[in-house]
BATI-802523 format. One record per residue (C-alpha): residue number from 1; residue in one letter; x, y negated, z. Coordinates in steps of 0.001 Angstrom, whole numbers. Layout:
residues N
NODE  num  residu       c1       c2       c3
NODE  NUM       A        X        Y        Z
...
This chain:
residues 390
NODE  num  residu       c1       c2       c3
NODE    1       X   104632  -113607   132254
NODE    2       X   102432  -111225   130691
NODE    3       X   104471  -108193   128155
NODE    4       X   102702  -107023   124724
NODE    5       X   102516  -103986   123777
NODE    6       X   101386  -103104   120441
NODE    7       X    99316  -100381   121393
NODE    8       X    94934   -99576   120835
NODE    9       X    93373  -101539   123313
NODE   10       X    92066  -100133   126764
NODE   11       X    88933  -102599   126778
NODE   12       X    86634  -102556   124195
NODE   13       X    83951  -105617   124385
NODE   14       X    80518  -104363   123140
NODE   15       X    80852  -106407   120237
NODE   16       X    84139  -105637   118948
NODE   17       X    82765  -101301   118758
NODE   18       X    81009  -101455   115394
NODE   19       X    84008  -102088   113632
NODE   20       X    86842  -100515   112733
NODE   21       X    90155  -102973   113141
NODE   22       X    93037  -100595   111348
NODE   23       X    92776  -102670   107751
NODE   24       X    93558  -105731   109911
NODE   25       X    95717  -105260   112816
NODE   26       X    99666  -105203   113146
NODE   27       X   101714  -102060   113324
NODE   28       X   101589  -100546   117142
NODE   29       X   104431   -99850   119205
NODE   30       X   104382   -96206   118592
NODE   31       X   104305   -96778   114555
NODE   32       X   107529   -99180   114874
NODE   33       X   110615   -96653   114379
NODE   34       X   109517   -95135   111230
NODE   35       X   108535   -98622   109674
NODE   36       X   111650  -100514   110534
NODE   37       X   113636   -96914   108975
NODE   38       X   111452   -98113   105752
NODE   39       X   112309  -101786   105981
NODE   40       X   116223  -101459   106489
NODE   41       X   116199   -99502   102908
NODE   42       X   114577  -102180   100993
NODE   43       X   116330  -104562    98676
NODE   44       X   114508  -107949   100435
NODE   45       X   115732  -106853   103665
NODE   46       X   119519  -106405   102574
NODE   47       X   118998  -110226   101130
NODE   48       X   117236  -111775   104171
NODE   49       X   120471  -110328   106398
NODE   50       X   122787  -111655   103648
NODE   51       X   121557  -114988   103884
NODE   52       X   120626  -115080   107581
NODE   53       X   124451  -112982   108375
NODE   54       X   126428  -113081   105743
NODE   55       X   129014  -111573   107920
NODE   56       X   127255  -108676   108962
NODE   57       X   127856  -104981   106600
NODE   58       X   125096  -103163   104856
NODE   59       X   125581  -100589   107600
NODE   60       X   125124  -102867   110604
NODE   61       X   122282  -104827   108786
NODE   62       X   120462  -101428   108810
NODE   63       X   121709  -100647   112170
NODE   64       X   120152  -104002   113914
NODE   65       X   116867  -102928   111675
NODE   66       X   116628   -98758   113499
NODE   67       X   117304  -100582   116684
NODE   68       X   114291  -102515   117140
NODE   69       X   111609  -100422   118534
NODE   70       X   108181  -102543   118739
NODE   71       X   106345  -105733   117296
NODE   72       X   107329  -107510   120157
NODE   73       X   110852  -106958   119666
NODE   74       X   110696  -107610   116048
NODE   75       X   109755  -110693   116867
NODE   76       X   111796  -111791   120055
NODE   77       X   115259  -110492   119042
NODE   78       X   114881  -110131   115337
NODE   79       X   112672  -112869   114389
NODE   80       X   113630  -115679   116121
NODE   81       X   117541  -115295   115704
NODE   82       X   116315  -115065   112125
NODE   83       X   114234  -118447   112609
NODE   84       X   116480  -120519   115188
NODE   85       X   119263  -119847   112211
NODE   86       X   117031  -120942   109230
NODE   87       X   116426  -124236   111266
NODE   88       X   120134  -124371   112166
NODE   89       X   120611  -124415   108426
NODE   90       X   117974  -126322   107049
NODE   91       X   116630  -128610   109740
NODE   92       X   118471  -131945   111950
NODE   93       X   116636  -130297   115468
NODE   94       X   113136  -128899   116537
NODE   95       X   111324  -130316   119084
NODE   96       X   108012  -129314   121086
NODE   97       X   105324  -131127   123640
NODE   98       X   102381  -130402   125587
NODE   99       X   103385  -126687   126755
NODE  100       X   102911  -127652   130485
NODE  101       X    98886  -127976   129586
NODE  102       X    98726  -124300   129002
NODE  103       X    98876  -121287   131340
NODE  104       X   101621  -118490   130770
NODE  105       X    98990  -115934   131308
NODE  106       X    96291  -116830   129833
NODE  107       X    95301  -116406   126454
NODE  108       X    94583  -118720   123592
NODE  109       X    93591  -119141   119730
NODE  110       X    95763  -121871   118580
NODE  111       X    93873  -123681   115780
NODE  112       X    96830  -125279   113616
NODE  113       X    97637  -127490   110764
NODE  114       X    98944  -126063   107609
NODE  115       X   101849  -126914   106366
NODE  116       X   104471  -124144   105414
NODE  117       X   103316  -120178   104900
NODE  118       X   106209  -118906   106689
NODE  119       X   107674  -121247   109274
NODE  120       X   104591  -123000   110978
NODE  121       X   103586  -119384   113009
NODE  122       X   107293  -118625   112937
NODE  123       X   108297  -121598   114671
NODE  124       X   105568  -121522   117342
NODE  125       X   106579  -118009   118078
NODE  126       X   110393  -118992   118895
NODE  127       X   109068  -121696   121130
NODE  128       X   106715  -119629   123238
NODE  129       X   109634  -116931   123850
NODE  130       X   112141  -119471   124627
NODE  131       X   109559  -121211   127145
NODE  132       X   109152  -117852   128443
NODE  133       X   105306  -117565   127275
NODE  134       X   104310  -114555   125294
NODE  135       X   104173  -114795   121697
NODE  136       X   101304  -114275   119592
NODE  137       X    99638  -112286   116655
NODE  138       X    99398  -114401   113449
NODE  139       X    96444  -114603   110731
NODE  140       X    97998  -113829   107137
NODE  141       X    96171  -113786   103990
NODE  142       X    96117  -110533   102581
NODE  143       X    97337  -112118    98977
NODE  144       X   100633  -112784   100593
NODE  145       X   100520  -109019   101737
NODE  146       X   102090  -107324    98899
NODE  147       X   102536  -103552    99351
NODE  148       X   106136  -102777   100577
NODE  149       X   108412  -104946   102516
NODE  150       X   105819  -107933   102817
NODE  151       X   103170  -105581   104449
NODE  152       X   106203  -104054   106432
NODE  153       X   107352  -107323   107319
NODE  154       X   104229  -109072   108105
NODE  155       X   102725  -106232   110204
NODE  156       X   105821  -106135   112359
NODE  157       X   105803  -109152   112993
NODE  158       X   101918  -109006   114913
NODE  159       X   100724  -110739   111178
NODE  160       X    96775  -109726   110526
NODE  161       X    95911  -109345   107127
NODE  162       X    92964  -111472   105997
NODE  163       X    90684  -110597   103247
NODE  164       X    90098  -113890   100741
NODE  165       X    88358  -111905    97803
NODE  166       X    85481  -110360    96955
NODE  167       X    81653  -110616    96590
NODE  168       X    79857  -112907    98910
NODE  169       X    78365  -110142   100721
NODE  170       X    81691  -108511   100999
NODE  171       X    83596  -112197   102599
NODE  172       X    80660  -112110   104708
NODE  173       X    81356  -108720   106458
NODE  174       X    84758  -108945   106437
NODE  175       X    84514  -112484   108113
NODE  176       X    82884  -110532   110960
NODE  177       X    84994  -108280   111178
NODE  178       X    88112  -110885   111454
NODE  179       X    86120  -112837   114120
NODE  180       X    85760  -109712   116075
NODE  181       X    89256  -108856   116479
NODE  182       X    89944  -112501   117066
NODE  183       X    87396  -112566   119902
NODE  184       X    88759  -108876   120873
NODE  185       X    92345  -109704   120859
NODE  186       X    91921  -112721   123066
NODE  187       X    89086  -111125   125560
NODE  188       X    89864  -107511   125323
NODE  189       X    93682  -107296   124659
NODE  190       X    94775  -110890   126591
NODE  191       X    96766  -111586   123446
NODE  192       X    96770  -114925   121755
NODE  193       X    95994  -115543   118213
NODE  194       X    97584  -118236   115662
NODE  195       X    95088  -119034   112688
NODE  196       X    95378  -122023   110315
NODE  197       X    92490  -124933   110396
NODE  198       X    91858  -124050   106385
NODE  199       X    92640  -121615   103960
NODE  200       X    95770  -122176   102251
NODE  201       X    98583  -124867   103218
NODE  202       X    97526  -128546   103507
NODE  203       X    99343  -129920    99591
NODE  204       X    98211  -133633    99874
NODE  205       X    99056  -134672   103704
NODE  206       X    95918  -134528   104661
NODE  207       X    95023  -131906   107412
NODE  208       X    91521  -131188   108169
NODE  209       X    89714  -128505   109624
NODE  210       X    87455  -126255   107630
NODE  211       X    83852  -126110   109103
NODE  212       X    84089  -122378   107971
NODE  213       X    86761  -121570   110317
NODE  214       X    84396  -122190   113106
NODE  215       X    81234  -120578   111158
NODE  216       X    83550  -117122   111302
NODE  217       X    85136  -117598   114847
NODE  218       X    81070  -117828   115704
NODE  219       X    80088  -114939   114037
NODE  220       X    81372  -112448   116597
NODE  221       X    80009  -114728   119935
NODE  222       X    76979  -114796   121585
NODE  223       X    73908  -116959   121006
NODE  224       X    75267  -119705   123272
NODE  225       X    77411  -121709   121334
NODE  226       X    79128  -123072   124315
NODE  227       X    79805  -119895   125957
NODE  228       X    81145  -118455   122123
NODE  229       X    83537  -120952   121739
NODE  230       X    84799  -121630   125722
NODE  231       X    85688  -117540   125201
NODE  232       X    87950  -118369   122460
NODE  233       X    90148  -121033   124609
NODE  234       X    90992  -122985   121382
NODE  235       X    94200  -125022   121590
NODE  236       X    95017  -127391   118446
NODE  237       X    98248  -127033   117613
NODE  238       X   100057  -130102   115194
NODE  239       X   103610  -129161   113120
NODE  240       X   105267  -131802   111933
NODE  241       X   107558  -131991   109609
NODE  242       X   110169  -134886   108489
NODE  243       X   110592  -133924   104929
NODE  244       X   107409  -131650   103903
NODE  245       X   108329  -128213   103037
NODE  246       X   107629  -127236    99535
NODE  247       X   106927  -130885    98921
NODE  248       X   107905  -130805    95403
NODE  249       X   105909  -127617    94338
NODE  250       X   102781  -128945    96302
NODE  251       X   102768  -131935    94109
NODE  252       X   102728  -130453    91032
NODE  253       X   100218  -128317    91633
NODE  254       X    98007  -131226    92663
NODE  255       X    98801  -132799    89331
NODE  256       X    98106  -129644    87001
NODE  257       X    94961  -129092    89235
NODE  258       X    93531  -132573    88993
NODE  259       X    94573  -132268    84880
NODE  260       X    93218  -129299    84638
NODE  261       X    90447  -128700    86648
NODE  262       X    91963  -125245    88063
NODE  263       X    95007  -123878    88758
NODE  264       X    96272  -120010    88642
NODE  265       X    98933  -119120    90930
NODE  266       X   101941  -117150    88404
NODE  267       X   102996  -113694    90122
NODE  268       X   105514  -114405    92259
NODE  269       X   104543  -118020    93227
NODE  270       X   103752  -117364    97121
NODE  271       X   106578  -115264    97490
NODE  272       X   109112  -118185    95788
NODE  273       X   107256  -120773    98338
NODE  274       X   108263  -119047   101331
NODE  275       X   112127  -118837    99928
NODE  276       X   111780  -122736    98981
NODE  277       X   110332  -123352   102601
NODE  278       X   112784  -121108   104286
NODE  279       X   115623  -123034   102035
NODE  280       X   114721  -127034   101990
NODE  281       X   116659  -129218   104057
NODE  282       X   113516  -130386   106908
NODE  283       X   114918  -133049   108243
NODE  284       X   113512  -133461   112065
NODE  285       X   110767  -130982   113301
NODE  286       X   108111  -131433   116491
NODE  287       X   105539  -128962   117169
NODE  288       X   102344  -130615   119273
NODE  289       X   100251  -128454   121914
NODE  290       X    97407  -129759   122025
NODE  291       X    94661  -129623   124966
NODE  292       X    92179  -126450   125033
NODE  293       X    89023  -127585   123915
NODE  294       X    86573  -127010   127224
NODE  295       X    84711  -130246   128812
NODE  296       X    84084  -131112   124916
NODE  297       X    82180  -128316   124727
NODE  298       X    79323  -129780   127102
NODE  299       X    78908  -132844   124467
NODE  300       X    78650  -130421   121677
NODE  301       X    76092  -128421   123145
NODE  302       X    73782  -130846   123904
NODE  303       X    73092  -130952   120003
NODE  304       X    69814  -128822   118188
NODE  305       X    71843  -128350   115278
NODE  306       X    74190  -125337   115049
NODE  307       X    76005  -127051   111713
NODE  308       X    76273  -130670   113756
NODE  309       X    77690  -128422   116790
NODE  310       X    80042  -127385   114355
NODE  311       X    81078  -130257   112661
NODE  312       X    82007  -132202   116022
NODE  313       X    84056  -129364   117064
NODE  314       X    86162  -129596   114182
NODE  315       X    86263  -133387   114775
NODE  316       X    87674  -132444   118167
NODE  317       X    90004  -130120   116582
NODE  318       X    91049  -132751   114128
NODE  319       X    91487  -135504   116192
NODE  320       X    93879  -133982   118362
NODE  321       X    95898  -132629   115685
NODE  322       X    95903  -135947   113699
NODE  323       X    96751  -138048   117227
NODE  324       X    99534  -135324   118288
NODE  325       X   101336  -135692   114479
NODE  326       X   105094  -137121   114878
NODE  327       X   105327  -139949   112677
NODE  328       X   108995  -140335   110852
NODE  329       X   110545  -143603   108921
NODE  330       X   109330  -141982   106237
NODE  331       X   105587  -141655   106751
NODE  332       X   105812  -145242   107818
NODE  333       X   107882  -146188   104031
NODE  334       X   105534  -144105   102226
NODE  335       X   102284  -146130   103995
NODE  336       X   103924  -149162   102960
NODE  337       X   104933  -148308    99389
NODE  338       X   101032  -146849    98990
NODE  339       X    99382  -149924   100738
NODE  340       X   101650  -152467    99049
NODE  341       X   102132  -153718   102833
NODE  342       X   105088  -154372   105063
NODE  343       X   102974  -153652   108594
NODE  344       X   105181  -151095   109616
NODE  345       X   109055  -152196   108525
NODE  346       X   109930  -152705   112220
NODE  347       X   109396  -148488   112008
NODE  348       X   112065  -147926   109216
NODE  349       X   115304  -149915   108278
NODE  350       X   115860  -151101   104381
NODE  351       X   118461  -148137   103746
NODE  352       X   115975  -145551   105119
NODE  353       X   113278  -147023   102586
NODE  354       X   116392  -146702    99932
NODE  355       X   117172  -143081   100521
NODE  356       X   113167  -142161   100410
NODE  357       X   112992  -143640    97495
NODE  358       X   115702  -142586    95769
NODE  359       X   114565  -138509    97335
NODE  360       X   111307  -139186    95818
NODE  361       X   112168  -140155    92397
NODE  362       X   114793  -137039    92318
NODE  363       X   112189  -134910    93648
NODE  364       X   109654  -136250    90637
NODE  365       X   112132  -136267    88026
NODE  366       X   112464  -131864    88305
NODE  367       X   108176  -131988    87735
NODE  368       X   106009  -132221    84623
NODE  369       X   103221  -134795    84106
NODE  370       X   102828  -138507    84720
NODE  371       X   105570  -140233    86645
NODE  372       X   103575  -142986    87951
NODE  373       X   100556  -140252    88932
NODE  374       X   103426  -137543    90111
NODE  375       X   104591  -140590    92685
NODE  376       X   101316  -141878    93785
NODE  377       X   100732  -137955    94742
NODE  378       X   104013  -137712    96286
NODE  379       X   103229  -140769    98245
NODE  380       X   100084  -139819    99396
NODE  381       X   101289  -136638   101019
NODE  382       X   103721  -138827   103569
NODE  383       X   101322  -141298   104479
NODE  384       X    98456  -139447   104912
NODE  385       X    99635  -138734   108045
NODE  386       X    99238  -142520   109577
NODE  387       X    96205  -142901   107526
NODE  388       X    94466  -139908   109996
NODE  389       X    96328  -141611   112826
NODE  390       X    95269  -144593   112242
């Protein structure tokens, strides 16, 4: 098994030495003491330990925080204590597949669906340390990086800020930029990378891959498209969750967009969707690895058109992540309900269908707006699922 360490990279690819990485790249190894000093004094930390060890003093809470000495650490003895208690808490039992596809030493950009800001990267992590695989660095929009303990936090935990503002000229150069440390993290540093398939979580059910994902990851390869992409080793990755996280707050945003037209986030709205996430009872949880996209890549070549090549990829990127999606009763009930069909009762029993039901109509009775359009949205985001399946 290969070891990270969190320091400037040895190898430096020809393409990766125009830019300059230190706006985007996690803390290093050597940067770790004085940072995790700074995060044991603020207020979120104390909280966080509260809630994750409510047994454990002030003292000791800052103790545990001076005692971890790299990224790597942070995230294989703090982190995923942290995480395996959260879905102690909050979750009936996490699953995983498809790890015995993938090579312990190699490295990979894992392409996922979107579902939760926090958990989805923080759950893969836990599972590649327990499976004895290294863990990864993690894509993290740069809105969610508030100065202080977020930044802390994030960077700590291998998180790269990514830029989601600005002029076009300016998303254009820093989209370079991000696909060259992608490309140079993989290549140069043998480090894997976790990036969502689109900006933002997936609020309707419906997880697709943004073509401009691929447009940036090409940005930084050469001017075989093939031979780009094969470099990045892409694995789709599918999280699945029984009871959405956030489900609630995703709907109503849907609503107030589609009423509205737009819809401004308030302050602190990011920061209150991690809490919810890190805080809603999940039900049953299975994370998918998927198979890295390689023979495709012959098929996809053959096309003249560079958007085409594109577009198929992220069919290939979809269609494993739609086919490796565990289906619960509940995506089944909610399929029914939308369809007005019965083709999948054998999947569900009549008191499952009861208690979704009755969870939905709670859940819609805490928004504002249309019942009967809050529950056709609410629907929607469970069945979805089958619907890409299908």
């Amino acid at each position: 098994m290969k070891f990270y360490t969190s320091e400037p990279a040895k190898k430096i690819s020809e393409f990766a030495k125009e830019y300059n990485f230190e706006s985007l790249r996690p803390y290093y190894d050597s940067e770790s003491p004085e940072v995790m000093k700074r995060i044991s004094n603020y207020e979120y930390y104390q909280q966080l330990m509260a809630y994750l060890n409510p047994n454990l003093s002030k003292e000791e809470a800052i103790e545990k925080a001076i005692n971890t000495k790299s990224p790597y650490e942070f995230q294989t003895h703090f982190m995923s204590h942290a995480i395996w208690t959260i879905l102690k808490q909050t979750s009936t039992g996490l699953t995983w597949s498809g790890l015995e596809n993938l090579d312990k030493n190699a490295s990979y950009l894992y392409i996922a669906n979107h579902r939760d800001i926090l958990l989805d990267s923080a759950i893969l992590q836990i599972i590649l340390d327990k499976e004895e695989f290294e863990t990864s660095e993690i894509t993290f929009g740069e809105n969610l990086m508030q100065e202080g303990f977020i930044t802390d936090f994030g960077k700590m935990n291998r998180m790269v800020a990514v830029k989601r503002d600005g002029t076009i000229k300016e998303l254009y150069d820093t989209s370079k930029q991000l696909s060259a440390y992608i490309r140079h993290t993989i290549l140069d540093k043998n480090v894997s990378m976790w990036i969502a398939q689109r900006n933002g979580r997936t609020k309707d059910g419906n997880d697709i891959t943004q073509t401009g994902l691929v447009k940036m990851l090409n940005l930084s390869g050469s001017k075989d498209f093939k031979q780009s992409i094969s470099e990045l080793n892409i694995v789709p990755i599918t999280i699945s969750y029984e009871y959405d996280t956030c489900d609630k707050l995703k709907v109503q945003e849907l609503y107030l967009l589609d009423l509205q037209g737009t819809y401004v986030k308030d302050k602190n709205e990011d920061f209150n969707s991690i809490l919810t996430g890190i805080k809603q009872p999940k039900g049953k949880i299975h994370v998918a690895f998927g198979t890295p996209i390689l023979n495709e890549l012959d098929e996809i070549n053959k096309l003249n058109n560079e958007n085409e090549k594109i577009k198929l990829l992220t069919n290939y990127i979809d269609k494993q992540i739609h086919q490796n999606y565990k289906l619960n009763p509940v995506n089944y009930i909610a399929y029914d309900i939308l369809n007005q069909t019965n083709i999948f009762k054998t999947n569900y029993t009549e008191n499952e269908k009861n208690d979704f039901i009755n969870y939905m109509n709670e859940s819609i009775s805490e928004l504002v707006g249309e019942p009967d359009v809050l529950r056709n949205l609410f629907i929607k985001l469970y069945a979805n699922p089958i619907k890409n399946k299908l």
